[in-house]
C-alpha positions as CSV (number, residue, x, y, z in Angstrom):
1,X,0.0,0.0,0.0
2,X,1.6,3.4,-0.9
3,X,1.7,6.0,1.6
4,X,2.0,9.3,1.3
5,X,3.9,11.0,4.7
6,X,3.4,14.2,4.4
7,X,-0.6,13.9,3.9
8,X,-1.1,11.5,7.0
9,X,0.9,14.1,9.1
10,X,-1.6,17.0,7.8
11,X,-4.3,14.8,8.6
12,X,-3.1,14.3,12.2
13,X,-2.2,17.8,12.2
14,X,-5.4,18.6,11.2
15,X,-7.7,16.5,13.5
16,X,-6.3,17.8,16.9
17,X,-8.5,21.0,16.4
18,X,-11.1,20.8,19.0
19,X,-9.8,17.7,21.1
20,X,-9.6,17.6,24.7
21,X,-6.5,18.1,27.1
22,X,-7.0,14.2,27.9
23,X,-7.4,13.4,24.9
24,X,-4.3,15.2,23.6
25,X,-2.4,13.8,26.3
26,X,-3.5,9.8,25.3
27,X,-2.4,11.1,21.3
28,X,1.2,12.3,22.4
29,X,1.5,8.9,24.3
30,X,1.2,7.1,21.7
31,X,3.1,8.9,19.5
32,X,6.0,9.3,22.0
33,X,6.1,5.5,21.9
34,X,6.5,4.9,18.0
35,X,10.0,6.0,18.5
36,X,11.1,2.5,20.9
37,X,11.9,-0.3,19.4
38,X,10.7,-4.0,20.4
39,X,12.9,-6.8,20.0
40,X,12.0,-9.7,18.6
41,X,13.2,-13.3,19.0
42,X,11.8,-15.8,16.2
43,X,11.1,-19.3,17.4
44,X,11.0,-22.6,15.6
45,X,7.8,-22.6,13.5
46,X,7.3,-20.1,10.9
47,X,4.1,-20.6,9.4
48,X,2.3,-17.9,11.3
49,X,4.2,-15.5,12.5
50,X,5.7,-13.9,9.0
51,X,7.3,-10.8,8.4
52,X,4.1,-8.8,8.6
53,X,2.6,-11.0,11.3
54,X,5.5,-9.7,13.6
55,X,5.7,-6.1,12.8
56,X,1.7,-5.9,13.1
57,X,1.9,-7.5,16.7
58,X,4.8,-4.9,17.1
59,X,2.6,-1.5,16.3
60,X,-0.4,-3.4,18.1
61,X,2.0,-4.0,21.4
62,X,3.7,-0.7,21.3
63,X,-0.4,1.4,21.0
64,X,-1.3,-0.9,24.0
65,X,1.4,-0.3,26.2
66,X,1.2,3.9,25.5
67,X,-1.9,3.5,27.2
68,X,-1.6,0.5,29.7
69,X,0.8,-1.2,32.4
70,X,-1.2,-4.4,32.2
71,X,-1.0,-7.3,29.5
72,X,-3.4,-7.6,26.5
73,X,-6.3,-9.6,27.5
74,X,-7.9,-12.3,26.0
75,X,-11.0,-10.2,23.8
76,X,-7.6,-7.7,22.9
77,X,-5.4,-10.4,21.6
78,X,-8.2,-11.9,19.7
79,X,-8.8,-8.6,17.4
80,X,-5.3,-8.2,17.3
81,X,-4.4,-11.5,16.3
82,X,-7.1,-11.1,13.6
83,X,-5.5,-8.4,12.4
84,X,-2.1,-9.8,12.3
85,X,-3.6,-12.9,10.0
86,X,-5.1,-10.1,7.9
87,X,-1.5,-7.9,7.5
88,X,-0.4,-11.5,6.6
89,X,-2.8,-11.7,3.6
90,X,-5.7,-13.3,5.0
91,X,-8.0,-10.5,4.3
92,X,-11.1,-12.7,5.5
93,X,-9.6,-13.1,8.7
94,X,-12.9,-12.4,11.1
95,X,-14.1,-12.5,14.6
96,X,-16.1,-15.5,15.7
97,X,-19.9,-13.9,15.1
98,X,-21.7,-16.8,17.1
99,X,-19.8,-18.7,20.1
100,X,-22.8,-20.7,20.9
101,X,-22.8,-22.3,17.8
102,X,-18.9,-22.7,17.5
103,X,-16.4,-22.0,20.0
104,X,-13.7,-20.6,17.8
105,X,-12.2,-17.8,18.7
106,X,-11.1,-16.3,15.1
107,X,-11.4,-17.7,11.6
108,X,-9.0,-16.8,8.4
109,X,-5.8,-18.6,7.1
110,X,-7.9,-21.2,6.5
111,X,-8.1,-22.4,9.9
112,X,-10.7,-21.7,13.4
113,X,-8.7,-20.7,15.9
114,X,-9.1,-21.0,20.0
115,X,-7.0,-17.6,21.6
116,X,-5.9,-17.7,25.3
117,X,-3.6,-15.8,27.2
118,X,-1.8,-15.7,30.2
119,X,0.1,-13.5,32.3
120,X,1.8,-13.0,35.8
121,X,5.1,-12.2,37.1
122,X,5.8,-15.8,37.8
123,X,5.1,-17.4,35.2
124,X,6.3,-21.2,35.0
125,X,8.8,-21.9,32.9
126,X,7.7,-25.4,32.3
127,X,4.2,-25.2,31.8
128,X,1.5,-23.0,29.7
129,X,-1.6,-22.4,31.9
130,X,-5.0,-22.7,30.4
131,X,-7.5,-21.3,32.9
132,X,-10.4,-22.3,30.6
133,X,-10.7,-25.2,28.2
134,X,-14.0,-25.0,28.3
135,X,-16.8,-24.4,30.7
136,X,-18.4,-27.5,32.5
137,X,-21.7,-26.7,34.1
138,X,-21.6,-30.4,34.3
139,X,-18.9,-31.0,37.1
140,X,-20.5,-30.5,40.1
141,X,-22.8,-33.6,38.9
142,X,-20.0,-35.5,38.8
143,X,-19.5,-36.9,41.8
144,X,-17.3,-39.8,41.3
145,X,-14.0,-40.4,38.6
146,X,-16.1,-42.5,36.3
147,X,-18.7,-39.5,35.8
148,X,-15.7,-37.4,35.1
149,X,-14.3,-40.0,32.7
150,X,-17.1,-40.6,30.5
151,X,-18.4,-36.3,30.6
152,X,-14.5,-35.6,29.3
153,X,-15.0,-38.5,26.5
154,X,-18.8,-37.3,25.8
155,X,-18.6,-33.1,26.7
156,X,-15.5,-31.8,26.2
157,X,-13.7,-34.1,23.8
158,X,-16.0,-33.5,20.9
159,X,-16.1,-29.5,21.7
160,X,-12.3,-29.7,20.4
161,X,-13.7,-30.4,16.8
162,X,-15.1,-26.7,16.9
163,X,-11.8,-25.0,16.1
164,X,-8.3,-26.5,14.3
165,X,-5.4,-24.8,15.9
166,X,-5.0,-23.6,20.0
167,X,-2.3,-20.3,20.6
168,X,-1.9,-19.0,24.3
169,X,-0.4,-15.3,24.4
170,X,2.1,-15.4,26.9
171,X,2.8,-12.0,29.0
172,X,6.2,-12.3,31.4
173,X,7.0,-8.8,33.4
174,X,10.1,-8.7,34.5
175,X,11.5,-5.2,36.1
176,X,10.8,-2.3,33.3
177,X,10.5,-4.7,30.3
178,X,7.2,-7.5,29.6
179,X,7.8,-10.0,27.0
180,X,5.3,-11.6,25.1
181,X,5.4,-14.9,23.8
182,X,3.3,-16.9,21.2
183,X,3.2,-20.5,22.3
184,X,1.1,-23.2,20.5
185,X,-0.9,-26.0,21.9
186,X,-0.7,-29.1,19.4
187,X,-4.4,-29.7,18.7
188,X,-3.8,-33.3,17.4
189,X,-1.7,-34.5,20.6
190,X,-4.6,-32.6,23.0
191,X,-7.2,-34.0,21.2
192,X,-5.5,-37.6,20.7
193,X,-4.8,-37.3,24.4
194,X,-8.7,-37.2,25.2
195,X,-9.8,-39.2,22.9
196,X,-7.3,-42.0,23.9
197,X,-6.3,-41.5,27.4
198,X,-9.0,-41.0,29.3
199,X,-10.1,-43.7,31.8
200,X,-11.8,-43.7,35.3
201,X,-8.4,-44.3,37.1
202,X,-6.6,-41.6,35.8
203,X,-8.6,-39.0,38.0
204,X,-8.4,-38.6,41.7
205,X,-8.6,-35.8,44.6
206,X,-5.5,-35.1,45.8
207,X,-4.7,-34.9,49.3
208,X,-2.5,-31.8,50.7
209,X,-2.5,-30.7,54.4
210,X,-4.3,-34.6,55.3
211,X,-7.1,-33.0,53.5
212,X,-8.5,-34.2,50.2
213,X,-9.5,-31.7,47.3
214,X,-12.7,-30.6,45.9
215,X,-12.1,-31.0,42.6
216,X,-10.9,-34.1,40.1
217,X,-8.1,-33.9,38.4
218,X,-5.8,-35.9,36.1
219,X,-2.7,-36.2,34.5
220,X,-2.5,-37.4,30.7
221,X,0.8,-38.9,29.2
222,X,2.6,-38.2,26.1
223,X,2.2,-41.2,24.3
224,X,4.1,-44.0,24.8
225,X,6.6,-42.4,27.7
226,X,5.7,-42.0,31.2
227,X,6.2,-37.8,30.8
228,X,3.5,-35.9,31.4
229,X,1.4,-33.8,28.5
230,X,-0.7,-31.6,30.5
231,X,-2.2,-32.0,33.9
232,X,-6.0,-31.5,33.5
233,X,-8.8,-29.9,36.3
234,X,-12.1,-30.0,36.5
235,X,-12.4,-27.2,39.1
236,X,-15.3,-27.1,40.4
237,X,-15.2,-23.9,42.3
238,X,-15.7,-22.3,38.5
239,X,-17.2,-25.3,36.8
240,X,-14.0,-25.0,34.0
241,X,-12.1,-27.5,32.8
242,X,-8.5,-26.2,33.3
243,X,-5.1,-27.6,31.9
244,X,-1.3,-27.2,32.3
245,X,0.3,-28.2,29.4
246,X,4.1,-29.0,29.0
247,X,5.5,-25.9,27.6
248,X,8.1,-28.4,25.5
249,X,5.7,-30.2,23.5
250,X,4.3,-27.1,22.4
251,X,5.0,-25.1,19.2
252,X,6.8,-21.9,19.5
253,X,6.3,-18.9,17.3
254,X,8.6,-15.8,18.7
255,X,9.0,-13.4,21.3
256,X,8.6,-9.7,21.7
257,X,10.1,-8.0,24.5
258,X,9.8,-4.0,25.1
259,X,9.2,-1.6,28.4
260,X,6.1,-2.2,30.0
261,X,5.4,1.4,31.0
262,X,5.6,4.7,29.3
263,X,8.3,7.0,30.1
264,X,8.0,10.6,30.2
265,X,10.2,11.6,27.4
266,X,11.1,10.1,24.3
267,X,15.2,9.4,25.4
268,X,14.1,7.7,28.6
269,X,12.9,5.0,26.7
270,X,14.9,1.7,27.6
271,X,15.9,-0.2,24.6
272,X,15.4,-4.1,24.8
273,X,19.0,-4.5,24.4
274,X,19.8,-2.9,27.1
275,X,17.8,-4.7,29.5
276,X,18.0,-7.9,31.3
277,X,15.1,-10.1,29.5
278,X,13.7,-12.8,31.9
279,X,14.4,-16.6,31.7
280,X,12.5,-18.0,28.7
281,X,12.1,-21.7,27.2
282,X,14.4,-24.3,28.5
283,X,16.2,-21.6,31.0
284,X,15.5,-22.5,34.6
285,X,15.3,-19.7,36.9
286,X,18.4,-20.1,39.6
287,X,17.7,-22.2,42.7
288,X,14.6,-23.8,40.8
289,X,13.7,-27.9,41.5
290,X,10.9,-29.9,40.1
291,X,7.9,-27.5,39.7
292,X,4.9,-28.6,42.1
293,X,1.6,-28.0,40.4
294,X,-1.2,-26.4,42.5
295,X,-3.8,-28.7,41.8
């Protein structure tokens, strides 16, 4: 697309007349953080994130954090992921218009996609959290490990076939910088995991403090190994279906790490580079041993 400079910066110019102080003020942020620079670290698949997939997250990143301390959210990452498929040329990238009917998140590249995201300043390094599989209005009438057994083979098993591809936005903060990280579940291992795995013994309360839990849960192999693939809950405080997937088995697509907060002028902006980024895939942080799961 051609673009001509000097009329978008008359435009600009031209549509301050009449604004507000505030919303001068939110303009200048922005514009103020055009000038830093995000670095990003491919990963090992490249058949999403392309050229213009990345430097559309970028601009998308940069606007949101002139405005905001806090990660994108999950209804933020889905526009913007639809608009990174579009950049990429998939111009009929849309939002999902009917979630009752199909519980995709976004559609275009020729594939239904599920978003998540996930954020916190301690984040594991070994596993991706998925606070919501799906909702199960179901588990508090499932009182024993056989009823959770056969409503994973019959409920949430076949609710899988609504969408083709699963990608959780990771959000790390780490002193002045965040890094984001796009981390994808494979939807034929999940899915071959359910289908396969899942038997009445494999679910239990666990007992911590001599008391036992509330809520089922279970852990699923990766085939043929004794390694765990995710860790599954059927919380019943929310009536979700939670997992913890190995961060390992999934498929990564890149990083972007940049200041998390805006600075008051343009040369106090810290450049990536200059930063200490936190640990990332396959770094342990120091003094770490085998990572207790919560549930």
């Amino acid at each position: 697309m051609d673009v001509d400079p000097g009329s978008i910066k008359d435009r600009i110019v031209a549509g301050l007349d009449g604004l507000e102080n505030r919303q001068l003020a939110a303009i200048e942020s922005v514009v103020r953080n055009m000038h830093r620079k995000i670095e990003f670290r491919p990963g090992d698949a490249t058949d999403l994130v392309t050229e213009a997939f990345r430097d559309e997250m970028s601009l998308f990143l940069v606007v949101h954090h002139a405005l905001h301390e806090r990660a994108l959210n999950k209804e933020n990452f889905e526009y913007v992921f639809k608009q990174c498929l579009i950049a990429s040329g998939a111009p009929e990238a849309r939002l999902n218009p009917n979630q009752k009917q199909a519980k995709f998140d976004v559609e275009g590249a020729g594939q239904r996609w599920s978003l998540k995201t996930e954020s916190g300043d301690s984040m594991s390094r070994r596993m991706v959290k998925v606070e919501k599989l799906t909702e199960a209005l179901w588990i508090r009438d499932s009182p024993t490990a056989e009823d959770c057994a056969r409503n994973i083979r019959e409920r949430v098993t076949p609710r899988l076939l609504d969408y083709d591809r699963i990608v959780v936005l990771r959000a790390l903060k780490a002193g002045d910088m965040i890094t984001y990280s796009i981390e994808e579940i494979p939807w034929n291992k999940l899915y071959s995991a359910l289908q396969n795995e899942t038997r009445t013994e494999i679910f239990s309360k666990r007992i911590r403090g001599g008391k036992q839990a509330k809520s089922f849960g279970a852990d699923y192999p990766i085939t043929g190994t004794p390694n765990r693939l995710f860790r599954m809950l059927l919380d019943t405080s929310v009536e979700k279906v939670r997992i913890w997937h190995a961060l390992e088995e999934c498929i990564h697509h890149g990083y972007w790490t940049l200041p998390a907060s805006t600075p008051p002028n343009v040369a106090e902006l810290i450049k990536p580079e200059q930063a200490e980024l936190p640990p990332q895939r396959g770094h342990q942080p120091e003094g770490s041993n085998q990572e207790e799961l919560l549930f």
